[in-house]
C-alpha positions as CSV (number, residue, x, y, z in Angstrom):
1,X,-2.8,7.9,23.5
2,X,-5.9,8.1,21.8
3,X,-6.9,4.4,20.0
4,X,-9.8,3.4,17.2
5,X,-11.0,0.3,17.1
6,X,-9.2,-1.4,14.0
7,X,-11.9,-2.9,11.4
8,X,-10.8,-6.5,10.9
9,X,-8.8,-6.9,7.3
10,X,-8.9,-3.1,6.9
11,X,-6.4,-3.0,3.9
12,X,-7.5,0.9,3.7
13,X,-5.9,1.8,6.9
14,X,-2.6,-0.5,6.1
15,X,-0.6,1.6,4.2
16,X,1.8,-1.2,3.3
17,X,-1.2,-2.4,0.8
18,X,-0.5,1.1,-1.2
19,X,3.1,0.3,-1.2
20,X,2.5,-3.6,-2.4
21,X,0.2,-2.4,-5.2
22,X,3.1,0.4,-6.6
23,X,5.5,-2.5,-6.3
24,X,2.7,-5.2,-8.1
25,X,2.1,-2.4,-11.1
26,X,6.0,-1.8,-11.6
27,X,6.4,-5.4,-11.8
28,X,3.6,-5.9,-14.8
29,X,4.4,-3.2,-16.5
30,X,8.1,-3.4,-16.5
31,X,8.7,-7.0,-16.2
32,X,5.9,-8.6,-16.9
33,X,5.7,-12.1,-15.6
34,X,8.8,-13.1,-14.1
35,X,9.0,-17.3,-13.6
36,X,12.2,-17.1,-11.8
37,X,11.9,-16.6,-7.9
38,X,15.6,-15.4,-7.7
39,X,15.2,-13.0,-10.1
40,X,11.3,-11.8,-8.6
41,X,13.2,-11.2,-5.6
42,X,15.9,-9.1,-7.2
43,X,12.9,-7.2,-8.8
44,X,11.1,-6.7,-6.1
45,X,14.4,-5.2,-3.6
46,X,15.4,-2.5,-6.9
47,X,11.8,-1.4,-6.9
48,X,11.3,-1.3,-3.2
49,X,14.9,1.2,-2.9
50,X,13.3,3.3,-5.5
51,X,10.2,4.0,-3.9
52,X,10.6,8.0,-2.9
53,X,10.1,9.2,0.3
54,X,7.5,11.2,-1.0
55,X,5.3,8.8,-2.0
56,X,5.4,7.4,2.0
57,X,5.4,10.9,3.1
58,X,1.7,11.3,0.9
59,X,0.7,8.4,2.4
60,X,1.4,9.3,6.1
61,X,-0.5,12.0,5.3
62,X,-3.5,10.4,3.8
63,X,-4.7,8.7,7.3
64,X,-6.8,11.4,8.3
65,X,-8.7,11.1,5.4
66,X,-8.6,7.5,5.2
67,X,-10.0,7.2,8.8
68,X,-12.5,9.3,8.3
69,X,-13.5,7.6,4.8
70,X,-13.4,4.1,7.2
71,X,-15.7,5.4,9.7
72,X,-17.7,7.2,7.6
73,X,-18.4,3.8,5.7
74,X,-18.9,2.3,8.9
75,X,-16.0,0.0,8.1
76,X,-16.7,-1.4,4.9
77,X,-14.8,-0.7,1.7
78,X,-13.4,3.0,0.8
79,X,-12.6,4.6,-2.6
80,X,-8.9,3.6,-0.8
């Protein structure tokens, strides 16, 4: 298996950081602040189901590009 080395705190290869800022934007703009942790946690789970498979599947796909935009920038911050 062929490895990279991993640039420390790379949130452009972590593709959970994409899915965290879709969840933080449906949260302000459909919610707002919520104060409530209970309910935030309710939030959070009925955005997380409704996340489509596409939008991982675009994702998944977006690695080649965002390795190259990581190397390319020698490890330092991407348009991603």
């Amino acid at each position: 298996m062929d490895t990279i080395q991993w640039p420390a705190q790379s949130p452009d290869l972590n593709l959970i950081e994409a899915v965290w800022m879709d969840i933080e934007t449906e949260l302000g703009e459909t919610w707002g602040q919520i104060g409530d942790i209970l309910l935030l946690q309710q939030h959070v789970r009925i955005i997380w189901e409704q996340i489509a498979v596409e939008r991982l599947d675009s994702l998944i796909r977006s690695m080649p590009d965002r390795l190259r935009a990581v190397i390319a920038a020698e490890g330092n911050a991407t348009p991603y």
